[in-house]
Biopython code that builds the backbone (N, CA, C, O; Angstrom):
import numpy as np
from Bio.PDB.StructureBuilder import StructureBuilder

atoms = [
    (1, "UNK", "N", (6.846, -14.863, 6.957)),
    (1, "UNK", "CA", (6.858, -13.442, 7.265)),
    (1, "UNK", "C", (6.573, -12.610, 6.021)),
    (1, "UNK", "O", (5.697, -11.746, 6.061)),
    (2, "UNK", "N", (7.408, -12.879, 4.720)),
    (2, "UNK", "CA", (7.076, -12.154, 3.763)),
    (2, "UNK", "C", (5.281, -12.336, 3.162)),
    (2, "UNK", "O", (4.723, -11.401, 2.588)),
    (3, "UNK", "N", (4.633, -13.578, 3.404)),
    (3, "UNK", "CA", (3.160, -13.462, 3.006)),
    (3, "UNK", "C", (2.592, -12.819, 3.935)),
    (3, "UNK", "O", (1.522, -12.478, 3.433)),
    (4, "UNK", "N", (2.645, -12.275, 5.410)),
    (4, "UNK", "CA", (1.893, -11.629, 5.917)),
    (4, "UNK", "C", (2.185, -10.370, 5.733)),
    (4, "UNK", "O", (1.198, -9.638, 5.808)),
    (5, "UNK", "N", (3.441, -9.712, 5.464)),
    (5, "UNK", "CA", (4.123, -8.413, 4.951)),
    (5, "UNK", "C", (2.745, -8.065, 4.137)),
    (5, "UNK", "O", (1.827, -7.282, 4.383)),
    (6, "UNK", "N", (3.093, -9.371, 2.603)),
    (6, "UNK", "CA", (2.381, -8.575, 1.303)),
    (6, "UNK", "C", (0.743, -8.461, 1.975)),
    (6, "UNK", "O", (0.144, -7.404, 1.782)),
    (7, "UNK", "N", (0.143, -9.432, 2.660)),
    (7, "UNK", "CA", (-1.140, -9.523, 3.466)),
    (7, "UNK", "C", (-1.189, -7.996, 3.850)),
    (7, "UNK", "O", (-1.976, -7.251, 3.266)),
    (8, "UNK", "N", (-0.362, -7.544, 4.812)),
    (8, "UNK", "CA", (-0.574, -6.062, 5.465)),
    (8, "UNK", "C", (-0.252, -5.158, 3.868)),
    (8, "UNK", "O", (-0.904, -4.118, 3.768)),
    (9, "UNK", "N", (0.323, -5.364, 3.131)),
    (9, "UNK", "CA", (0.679, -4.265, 2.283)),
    (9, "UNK", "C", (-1.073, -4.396, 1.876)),
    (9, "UNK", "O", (-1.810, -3.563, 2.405)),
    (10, "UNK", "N", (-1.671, -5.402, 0.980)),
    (10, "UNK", "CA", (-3.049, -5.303, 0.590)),
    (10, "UNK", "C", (-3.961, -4.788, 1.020)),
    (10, "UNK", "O", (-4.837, -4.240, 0.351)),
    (11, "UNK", "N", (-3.898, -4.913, 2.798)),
    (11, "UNK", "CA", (-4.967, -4.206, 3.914)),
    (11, "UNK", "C", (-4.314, -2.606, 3.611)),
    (11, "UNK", "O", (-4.907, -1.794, 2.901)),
    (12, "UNK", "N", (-3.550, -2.442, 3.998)),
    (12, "UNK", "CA", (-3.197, -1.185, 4.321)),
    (12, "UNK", "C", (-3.375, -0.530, 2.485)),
    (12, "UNK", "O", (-3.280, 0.674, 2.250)),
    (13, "UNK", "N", (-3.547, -1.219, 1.752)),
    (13, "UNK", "CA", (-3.389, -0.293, 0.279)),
    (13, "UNK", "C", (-5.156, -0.379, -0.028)),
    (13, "UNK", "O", (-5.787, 0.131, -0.954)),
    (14, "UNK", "N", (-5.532, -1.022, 0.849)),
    (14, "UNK", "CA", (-7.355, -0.789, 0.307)),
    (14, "UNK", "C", (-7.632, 0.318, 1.372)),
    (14, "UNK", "O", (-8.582, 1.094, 1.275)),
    (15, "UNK", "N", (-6.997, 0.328, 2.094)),
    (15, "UNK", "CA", (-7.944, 1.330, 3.329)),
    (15, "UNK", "C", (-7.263, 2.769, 3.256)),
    (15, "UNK", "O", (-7.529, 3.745, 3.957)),
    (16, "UNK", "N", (-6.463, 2.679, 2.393)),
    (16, "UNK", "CA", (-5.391, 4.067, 1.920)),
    (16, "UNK", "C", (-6.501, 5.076, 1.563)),
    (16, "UNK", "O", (-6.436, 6.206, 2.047)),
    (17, "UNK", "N", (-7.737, 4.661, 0.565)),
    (17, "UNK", "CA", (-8.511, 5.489, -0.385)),
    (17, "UNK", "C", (-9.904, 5.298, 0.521)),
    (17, "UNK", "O", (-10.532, 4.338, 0.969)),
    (18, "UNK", "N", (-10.047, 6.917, 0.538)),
    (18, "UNK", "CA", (-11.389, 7.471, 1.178)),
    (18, "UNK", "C", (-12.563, 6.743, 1.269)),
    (18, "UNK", "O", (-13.294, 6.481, 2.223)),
    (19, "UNK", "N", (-12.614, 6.379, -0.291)),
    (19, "UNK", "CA", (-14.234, 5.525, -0.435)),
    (19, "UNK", "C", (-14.060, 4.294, 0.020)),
    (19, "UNK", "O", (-15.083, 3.814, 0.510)),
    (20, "UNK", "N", (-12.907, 3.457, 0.034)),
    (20, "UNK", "CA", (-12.979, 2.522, 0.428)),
    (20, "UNK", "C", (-12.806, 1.885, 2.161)),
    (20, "UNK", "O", (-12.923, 0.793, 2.716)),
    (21, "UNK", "N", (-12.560, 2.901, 2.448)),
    (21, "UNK", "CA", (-12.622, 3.476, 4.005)),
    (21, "UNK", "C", (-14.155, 3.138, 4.249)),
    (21, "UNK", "O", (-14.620, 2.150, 4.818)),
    (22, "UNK", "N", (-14.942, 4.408, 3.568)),
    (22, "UNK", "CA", (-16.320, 4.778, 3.856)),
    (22, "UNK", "C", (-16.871, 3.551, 3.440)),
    (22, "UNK", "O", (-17.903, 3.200, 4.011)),
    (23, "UNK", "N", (-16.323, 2.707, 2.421)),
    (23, "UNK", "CA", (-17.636, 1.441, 2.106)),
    (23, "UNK", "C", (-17.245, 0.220, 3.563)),
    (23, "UNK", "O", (-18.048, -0.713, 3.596)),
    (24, "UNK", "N", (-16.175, 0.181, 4.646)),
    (24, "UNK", "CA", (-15.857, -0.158, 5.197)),
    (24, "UNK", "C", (-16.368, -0.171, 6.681)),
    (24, "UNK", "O", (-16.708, -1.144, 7.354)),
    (25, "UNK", "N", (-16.331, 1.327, 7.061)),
    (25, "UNK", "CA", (-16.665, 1.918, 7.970)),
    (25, "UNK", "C", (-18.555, 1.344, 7.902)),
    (25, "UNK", "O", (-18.873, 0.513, 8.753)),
    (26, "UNK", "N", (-19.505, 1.756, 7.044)),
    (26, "UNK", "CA", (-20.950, 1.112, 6.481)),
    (26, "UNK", "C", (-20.939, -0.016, 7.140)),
    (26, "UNK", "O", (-21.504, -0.246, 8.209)),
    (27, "UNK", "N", (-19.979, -1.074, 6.195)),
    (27, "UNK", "CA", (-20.390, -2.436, 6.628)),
    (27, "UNK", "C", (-20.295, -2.768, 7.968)),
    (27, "UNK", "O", (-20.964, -3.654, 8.498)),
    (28, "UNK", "N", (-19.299, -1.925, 8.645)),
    (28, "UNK", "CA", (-18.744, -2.129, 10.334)),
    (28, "UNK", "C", (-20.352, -2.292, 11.240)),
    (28, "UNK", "O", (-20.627, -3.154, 12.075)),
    (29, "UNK", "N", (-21.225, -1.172, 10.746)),
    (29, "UNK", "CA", (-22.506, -1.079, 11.325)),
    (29, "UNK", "C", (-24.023, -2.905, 10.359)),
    (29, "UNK", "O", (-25.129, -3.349, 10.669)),
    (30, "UNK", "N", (-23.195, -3.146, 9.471)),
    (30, "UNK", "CA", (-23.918, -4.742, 9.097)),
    (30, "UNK", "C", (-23.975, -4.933, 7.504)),
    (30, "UNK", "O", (-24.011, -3.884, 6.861)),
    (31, "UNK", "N", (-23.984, -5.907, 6.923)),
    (31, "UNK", "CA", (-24.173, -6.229, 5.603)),
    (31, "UNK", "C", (-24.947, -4.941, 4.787)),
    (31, "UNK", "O", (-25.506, -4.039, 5.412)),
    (32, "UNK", "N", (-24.902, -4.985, 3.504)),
    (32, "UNK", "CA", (-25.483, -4.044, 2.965)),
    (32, "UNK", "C", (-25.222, -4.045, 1.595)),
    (32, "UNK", "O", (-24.074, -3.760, 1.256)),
    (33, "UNK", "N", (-26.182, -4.348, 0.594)),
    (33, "UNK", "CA", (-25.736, -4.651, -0.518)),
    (33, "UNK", "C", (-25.495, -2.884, -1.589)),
    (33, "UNK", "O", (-25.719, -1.679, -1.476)),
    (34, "UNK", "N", (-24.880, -3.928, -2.603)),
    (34, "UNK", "CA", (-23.794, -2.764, -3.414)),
    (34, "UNK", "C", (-24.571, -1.419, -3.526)),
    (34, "UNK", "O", (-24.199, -0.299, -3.176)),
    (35, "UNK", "N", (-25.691, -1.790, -4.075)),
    (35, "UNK", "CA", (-26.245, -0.726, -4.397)),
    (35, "UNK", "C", (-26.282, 0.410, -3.433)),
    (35, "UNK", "O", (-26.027, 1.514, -3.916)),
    (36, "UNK", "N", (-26.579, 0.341, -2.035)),
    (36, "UNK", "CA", (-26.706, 0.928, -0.677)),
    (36, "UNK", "C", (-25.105, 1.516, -1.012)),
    (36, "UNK", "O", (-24.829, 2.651, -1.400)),
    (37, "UNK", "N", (-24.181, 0.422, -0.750)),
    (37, "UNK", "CA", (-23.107, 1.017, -0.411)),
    (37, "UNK", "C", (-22.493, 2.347, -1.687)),
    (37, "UNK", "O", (-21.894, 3.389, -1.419)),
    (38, "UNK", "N", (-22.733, 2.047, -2.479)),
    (38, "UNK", "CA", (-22.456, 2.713, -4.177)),
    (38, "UNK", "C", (-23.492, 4.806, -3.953)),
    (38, "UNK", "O", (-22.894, 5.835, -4.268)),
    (39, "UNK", "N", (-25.055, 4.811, -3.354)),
    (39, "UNK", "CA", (-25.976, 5.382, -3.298)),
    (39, "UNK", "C", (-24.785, 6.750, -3.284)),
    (39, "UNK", "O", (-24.382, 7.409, -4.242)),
    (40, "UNK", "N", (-24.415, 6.869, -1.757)),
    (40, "UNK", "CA", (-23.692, 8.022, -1.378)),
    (40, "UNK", "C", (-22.689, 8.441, -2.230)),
    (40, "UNK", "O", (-22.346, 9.623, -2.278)),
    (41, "UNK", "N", (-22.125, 7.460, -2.995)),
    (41, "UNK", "CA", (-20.869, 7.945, -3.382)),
    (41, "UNK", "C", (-20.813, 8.918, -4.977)),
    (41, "UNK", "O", (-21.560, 8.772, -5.944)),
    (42, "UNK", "N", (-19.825, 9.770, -4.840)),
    (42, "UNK", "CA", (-19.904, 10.395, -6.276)),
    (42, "UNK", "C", (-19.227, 9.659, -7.136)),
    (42, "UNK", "O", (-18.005, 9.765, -7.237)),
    (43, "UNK", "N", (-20.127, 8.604, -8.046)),
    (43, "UNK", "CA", (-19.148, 7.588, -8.876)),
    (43, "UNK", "C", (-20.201, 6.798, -9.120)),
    (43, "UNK", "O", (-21.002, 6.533, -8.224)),
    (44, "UNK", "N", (-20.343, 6.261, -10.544)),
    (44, "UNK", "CA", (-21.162, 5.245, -10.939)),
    (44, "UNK", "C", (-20.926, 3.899, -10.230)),
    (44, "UNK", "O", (-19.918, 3.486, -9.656)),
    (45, "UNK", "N", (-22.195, 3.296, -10.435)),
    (45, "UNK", "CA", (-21.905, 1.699, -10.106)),
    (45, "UNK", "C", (-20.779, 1.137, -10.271)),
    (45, "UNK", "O", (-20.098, 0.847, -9.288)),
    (46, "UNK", "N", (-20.351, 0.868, -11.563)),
    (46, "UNK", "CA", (-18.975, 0.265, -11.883)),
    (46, "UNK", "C", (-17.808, 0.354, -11.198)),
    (46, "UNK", "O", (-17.031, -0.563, -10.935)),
    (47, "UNK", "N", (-17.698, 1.830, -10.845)),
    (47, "UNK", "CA", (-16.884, 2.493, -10.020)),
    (47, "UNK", "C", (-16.598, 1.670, -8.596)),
    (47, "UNK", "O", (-15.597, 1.073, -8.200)),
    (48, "UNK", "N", (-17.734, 1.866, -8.079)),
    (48, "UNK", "CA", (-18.165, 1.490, -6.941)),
    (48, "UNK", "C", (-17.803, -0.458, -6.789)),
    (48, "UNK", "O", (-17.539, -1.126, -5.789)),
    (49, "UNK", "N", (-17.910, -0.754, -7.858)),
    (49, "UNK", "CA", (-17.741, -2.304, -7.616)),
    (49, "UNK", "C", (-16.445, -2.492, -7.723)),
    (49, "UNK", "O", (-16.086, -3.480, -7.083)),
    (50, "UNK", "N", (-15.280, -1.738, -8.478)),
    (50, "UNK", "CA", (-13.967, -2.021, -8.675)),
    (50, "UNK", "C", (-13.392, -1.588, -7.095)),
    (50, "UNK", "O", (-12.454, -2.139, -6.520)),
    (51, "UNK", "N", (-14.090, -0.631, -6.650)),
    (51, "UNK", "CA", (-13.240, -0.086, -4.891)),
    (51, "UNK", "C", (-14.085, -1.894, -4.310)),
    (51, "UNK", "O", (-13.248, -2.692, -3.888)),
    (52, "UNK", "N", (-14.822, -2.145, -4.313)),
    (52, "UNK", "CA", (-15.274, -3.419, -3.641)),
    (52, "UNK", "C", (-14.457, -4.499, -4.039)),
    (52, "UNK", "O", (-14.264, -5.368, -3.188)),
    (53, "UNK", "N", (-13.971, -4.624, -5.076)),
    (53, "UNK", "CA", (-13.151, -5.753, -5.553)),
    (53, "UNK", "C", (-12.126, -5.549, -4.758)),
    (53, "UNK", "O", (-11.888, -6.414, -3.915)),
    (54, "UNK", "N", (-11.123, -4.136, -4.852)),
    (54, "UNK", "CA", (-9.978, -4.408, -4.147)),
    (54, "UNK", "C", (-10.247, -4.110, -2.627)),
    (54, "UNK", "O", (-9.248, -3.541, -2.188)),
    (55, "UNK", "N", (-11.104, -4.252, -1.750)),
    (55, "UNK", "CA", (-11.502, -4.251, -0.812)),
    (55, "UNK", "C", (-11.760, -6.287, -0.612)),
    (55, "UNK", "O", (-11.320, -6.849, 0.391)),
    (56, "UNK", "N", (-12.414, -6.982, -1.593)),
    (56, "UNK", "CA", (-12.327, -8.331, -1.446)),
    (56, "UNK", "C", (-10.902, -8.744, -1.787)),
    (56, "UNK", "O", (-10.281, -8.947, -0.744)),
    (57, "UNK", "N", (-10.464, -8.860, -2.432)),
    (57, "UNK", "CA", (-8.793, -9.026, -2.453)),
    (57, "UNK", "C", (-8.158, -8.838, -1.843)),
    (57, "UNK", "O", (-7.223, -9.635, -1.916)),
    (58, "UNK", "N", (-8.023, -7.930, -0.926)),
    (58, "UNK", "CA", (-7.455, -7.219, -0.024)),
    (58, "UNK", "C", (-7.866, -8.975, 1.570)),
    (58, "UNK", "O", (-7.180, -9.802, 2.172)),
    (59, "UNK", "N", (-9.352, -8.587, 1.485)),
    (59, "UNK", "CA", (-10.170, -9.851, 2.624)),
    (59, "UNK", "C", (-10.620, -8.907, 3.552)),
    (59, "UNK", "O", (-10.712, -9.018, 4.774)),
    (60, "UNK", "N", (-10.837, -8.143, 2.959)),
    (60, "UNK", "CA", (-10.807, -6.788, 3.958)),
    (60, "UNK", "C", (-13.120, -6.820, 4.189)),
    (60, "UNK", "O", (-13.752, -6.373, 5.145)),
    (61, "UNK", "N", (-13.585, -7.385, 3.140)),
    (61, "UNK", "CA", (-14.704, -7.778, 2.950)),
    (61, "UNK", "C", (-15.374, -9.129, 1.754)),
    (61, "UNK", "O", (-14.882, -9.341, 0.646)),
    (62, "UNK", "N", (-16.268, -9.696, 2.195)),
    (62, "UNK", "CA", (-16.631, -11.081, 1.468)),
    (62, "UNK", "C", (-18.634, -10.275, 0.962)),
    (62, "UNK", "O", (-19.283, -9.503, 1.668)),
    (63, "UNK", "N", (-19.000, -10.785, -0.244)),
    (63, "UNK", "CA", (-19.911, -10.518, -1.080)),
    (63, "UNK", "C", (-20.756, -12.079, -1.214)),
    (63, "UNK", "O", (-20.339, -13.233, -1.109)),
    (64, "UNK", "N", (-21.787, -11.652, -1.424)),
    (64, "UNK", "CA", (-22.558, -12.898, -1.788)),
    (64, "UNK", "C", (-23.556, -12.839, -2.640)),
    (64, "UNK", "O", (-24.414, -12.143, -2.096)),
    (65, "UNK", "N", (-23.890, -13.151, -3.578)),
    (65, "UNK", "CA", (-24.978, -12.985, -4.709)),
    (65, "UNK", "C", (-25.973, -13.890, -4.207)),
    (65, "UNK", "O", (-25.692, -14.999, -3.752)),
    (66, "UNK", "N", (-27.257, -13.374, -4.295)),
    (66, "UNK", "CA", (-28.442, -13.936, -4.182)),
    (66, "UNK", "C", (-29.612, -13.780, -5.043)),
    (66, "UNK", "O", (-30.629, -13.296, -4.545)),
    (67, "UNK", "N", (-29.596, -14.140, -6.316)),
    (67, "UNK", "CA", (-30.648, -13.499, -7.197)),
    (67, "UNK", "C", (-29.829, -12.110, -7.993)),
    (67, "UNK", "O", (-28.828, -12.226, -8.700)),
    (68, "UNK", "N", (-30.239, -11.356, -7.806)),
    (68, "UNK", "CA", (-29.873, -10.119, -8.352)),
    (68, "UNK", "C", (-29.119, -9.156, -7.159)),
    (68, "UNK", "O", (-28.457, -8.118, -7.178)),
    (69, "UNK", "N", (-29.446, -9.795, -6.450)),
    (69, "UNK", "CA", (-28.925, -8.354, -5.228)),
    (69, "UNK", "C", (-27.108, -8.928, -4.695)),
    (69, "UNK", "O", (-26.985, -10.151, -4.629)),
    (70, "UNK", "N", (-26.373, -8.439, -4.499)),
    (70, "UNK", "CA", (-25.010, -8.632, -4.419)),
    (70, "UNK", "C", (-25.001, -8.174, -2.619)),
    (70, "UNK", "O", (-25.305, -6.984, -2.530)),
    (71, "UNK", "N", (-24.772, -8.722, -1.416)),
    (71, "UNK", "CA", (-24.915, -8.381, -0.349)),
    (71, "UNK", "C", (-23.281, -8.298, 0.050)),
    (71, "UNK", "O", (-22.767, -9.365, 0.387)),
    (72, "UNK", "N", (-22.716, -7.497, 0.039)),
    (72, "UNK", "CA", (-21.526, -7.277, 0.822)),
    (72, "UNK", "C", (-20.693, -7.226, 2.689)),
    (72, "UNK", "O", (-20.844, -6.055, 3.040)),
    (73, "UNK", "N", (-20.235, -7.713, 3.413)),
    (73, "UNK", "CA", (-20.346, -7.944, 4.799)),
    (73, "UNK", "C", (-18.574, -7.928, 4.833)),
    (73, "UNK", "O", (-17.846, -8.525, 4.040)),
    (74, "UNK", "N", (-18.102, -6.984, 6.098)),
    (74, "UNK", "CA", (-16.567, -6.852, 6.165)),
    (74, "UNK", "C", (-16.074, -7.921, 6.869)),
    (74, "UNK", "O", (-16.964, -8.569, 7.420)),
    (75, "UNK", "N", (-14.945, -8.330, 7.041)),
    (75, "UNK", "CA", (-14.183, -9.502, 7.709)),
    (75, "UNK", "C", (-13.554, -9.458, 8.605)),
    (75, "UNK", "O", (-12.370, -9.773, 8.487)),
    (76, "UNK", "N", (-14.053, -9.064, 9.835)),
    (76, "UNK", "CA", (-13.619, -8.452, 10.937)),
    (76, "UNK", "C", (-11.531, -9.087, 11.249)),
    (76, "UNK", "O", (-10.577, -8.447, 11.691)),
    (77, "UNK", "N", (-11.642, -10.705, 10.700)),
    (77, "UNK", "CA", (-10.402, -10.994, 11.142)),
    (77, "UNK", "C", (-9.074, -10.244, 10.241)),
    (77, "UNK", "O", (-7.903, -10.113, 10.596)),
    (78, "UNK", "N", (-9.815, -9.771, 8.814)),
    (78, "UNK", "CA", (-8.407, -8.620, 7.974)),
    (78, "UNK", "C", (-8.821, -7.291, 9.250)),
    (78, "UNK", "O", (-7.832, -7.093, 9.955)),
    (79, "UNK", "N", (-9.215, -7.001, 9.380)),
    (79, "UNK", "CA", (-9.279, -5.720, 10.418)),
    (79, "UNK", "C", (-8.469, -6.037, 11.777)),
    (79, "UNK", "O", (-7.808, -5.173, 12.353)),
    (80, "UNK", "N", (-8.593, -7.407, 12.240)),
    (80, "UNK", "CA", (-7.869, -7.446, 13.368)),
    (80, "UNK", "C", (-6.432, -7.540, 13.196)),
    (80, "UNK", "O", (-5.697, -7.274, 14.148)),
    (81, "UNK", "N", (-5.825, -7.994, 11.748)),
    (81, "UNK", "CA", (-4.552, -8.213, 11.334)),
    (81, "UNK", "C", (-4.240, -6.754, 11.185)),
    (81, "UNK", "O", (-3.053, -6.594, 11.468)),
    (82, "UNK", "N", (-4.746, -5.762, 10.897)),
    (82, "UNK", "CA", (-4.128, -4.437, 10.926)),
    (82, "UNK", "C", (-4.068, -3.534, 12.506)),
    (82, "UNK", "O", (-3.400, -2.528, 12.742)),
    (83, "UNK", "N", (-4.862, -4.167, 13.302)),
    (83, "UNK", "CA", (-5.140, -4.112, 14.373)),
    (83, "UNK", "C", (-3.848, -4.452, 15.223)),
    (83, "UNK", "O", (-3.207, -3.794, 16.043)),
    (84, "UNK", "N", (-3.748, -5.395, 14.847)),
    (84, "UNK", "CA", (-2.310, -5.908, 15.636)),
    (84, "UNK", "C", (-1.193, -5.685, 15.375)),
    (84, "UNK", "O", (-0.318, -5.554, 16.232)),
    (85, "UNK", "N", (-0.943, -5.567, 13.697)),
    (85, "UNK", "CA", (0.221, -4.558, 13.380)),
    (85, "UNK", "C", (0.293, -3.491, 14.315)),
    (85, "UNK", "O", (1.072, -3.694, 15.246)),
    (86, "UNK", "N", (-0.320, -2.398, 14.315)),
    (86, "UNK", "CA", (-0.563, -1.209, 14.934)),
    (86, "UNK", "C", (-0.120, -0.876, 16.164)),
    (86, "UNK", "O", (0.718, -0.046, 16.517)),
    (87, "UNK", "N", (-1.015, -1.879, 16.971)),
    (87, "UNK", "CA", (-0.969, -2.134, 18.602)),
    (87, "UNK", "C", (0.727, -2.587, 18.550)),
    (87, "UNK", "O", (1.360, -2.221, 19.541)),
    (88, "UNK", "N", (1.472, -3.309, 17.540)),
    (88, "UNK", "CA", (2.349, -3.749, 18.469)),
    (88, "UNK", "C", (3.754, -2.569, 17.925)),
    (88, "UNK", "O", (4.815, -2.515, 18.546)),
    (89, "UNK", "N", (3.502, -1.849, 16.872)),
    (89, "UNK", "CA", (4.121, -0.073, 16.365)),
    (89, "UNK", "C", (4.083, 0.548, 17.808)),
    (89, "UNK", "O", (4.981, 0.810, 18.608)),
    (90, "UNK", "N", (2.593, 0.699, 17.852)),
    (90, "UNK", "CA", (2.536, 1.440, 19.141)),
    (90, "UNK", "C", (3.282, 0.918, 20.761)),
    (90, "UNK", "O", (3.849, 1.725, 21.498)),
    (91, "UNK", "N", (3.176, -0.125, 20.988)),
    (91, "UNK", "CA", (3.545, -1.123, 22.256)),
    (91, "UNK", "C", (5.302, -0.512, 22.048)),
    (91, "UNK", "O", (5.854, 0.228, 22.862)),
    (92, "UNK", "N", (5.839, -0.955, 20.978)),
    (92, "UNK", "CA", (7.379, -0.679, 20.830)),
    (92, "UNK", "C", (7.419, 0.862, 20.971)),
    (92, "UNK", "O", (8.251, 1.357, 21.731)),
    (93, "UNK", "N", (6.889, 1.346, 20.543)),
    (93, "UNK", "CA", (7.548, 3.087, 20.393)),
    (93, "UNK", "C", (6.719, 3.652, 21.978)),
    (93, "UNK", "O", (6.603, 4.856, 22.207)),
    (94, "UNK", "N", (6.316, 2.815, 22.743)),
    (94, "UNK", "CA", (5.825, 3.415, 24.075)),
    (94, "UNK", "C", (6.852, 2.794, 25.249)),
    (94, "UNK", "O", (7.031, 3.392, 26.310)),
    (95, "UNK", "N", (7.711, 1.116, 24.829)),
    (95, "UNK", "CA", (8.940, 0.904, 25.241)),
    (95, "UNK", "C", (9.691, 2.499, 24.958)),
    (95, "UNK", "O", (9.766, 3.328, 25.866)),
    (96, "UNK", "N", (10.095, 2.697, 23.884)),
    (96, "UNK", "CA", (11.118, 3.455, 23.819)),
    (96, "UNK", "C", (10.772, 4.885, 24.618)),
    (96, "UNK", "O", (11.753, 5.448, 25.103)),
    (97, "UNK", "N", (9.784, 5.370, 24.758)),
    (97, "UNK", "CA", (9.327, 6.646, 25.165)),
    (97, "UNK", "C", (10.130, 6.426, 26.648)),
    (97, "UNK", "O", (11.107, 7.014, 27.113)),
    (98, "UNK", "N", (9.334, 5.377, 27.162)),
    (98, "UNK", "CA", (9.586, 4.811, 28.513)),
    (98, "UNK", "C", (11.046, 4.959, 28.985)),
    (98, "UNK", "O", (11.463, 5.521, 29.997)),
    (99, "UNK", "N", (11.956, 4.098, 27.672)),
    (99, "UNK", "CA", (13.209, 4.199, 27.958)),
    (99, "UNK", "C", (14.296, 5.874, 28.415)),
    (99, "UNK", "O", (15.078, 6.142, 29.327)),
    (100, "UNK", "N", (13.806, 6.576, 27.300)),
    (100, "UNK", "CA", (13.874, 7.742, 27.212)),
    (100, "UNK", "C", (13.540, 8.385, 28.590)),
    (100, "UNK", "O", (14.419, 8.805, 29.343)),
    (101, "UNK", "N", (12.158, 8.435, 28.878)),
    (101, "UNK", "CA", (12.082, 8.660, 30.366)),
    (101, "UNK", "C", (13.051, 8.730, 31.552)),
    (101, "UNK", "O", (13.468, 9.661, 32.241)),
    (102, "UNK", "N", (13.275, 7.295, 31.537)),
    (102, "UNK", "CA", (14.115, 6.876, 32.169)),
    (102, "UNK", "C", (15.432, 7.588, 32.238)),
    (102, "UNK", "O", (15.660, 8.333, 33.192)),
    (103, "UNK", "N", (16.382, 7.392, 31.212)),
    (103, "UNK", "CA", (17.575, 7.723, 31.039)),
    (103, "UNK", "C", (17.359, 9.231, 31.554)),
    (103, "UNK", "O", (17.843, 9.770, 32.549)),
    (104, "UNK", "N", (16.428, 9.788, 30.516)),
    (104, "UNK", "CA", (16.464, 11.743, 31.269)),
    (104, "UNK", "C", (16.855, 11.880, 32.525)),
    (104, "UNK", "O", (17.720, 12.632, 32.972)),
    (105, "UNK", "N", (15.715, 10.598, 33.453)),
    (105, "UNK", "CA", (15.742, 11.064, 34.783)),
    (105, "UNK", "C", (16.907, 10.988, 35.359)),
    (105, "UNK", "O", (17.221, 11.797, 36.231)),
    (106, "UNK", "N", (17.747, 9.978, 34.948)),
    (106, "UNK", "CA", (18.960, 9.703, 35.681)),
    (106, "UNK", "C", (19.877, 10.595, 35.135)),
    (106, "UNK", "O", (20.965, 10.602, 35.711)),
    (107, "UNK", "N", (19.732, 11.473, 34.032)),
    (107, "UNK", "CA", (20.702, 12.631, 33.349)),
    (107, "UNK", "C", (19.934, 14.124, 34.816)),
    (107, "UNK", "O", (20.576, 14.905, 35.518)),
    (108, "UNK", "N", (18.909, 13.978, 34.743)),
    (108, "UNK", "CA", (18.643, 14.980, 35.711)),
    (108, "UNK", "C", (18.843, 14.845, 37.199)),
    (108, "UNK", "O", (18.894, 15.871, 37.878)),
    (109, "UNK", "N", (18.966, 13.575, 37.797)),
    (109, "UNK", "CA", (19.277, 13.270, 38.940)),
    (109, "UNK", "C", (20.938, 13.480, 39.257)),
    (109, "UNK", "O", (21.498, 14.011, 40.216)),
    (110, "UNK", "N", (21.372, 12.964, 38.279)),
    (110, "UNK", "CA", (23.182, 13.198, 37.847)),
    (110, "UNK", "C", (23.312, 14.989, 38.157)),
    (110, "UNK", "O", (24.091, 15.422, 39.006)),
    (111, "UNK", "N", (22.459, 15.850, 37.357)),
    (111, "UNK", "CA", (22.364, 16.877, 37.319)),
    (111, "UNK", "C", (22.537, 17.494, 39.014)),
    (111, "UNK", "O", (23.476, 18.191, 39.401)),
    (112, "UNK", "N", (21.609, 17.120, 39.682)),
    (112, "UNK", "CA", (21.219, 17.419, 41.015)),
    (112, "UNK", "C", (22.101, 17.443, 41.627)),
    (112, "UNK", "O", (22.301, 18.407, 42.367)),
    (113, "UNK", "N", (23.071, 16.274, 41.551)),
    (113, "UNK", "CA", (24.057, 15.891, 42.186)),
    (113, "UNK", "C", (25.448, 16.529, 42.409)),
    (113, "UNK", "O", (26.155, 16.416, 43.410)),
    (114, "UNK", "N", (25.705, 17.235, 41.256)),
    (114, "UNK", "CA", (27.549, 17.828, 41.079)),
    (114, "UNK", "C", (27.443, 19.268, 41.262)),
    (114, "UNK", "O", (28.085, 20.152, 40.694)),
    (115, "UNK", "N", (26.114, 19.409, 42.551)),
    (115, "UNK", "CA", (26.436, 20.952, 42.705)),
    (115, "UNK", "C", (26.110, 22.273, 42.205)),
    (115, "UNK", "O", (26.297, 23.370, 42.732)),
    (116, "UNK", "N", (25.487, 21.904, 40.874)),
    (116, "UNK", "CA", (25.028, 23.158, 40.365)),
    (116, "UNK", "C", (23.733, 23.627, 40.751)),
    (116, "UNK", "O", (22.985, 22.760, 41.203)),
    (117, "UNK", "N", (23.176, 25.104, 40.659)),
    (117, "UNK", "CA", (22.043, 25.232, 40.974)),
    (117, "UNK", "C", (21.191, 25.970, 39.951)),
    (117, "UNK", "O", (21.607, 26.500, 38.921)),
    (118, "UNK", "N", (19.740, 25.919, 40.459)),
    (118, "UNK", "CA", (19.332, 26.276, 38.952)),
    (118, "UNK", "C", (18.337, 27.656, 38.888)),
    (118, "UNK", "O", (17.929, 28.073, 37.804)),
]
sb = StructureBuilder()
sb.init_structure("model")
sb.init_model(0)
sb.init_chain("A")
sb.init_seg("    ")
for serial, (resi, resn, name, xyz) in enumerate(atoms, 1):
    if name == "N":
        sb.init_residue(resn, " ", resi, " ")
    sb.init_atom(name, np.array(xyz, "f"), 0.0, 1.0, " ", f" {name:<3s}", serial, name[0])
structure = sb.get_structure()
């Protein structure tokens, strides 16, 4: 449990920062090497390769050198691990909504009951 914790802490601490969002979001649409991904951004190359590093560390994306050109491609299965965190935040706190529901109704049905009017 604690290696998938620090796993989600890594995903969730690369996708915290804007650019590394945006070099993310890019690859979602297909591979694309550094340079492409680096073009848009306000920040030198270098720049641009250190947000890619902790984006590979993270597993959040895998790189491949071919000659000179560096081709970058995201890892859909770190995306599904944050994916499922999420879904199952959400799944629990839509139990509880539910629960809540519930109980009201039977505080308002109780209500109905002892006579008062409204």
């Amino acid at each position: 449990m604690l290696n998938q914790s620090t796993d989600l802490d890594r995903l969730f601490h690369a996708l915290a920062d804007p650019t590394r969002r945006a070099m993310v979001e890019r690859l979602s649409r297909g591979p694309a090497p550094v340079s492409e991904l680096a073009r848009p951004l306000p920040m030198s190359l270098p720049a641009a390769m250190q947000h890619l590093g902790v984006l590979e560390a993270a597993g959040l994306v895998r790189s491949e050198k071919v000659g000179r050109v560096r081709t970058c491609a995201v890892e859909p299965q770190a995306l599904s691990q944050v994916e499922q965190w999420i879904n199952a935040r959400r799944s629990e706190w839509e139990q509880r909504l539910d629960r809540l529901g519930e109980y009201l109704k039977t505080l308002d049905n109780e209500g109905d009951g002892n006579g008062s009017s409204d």
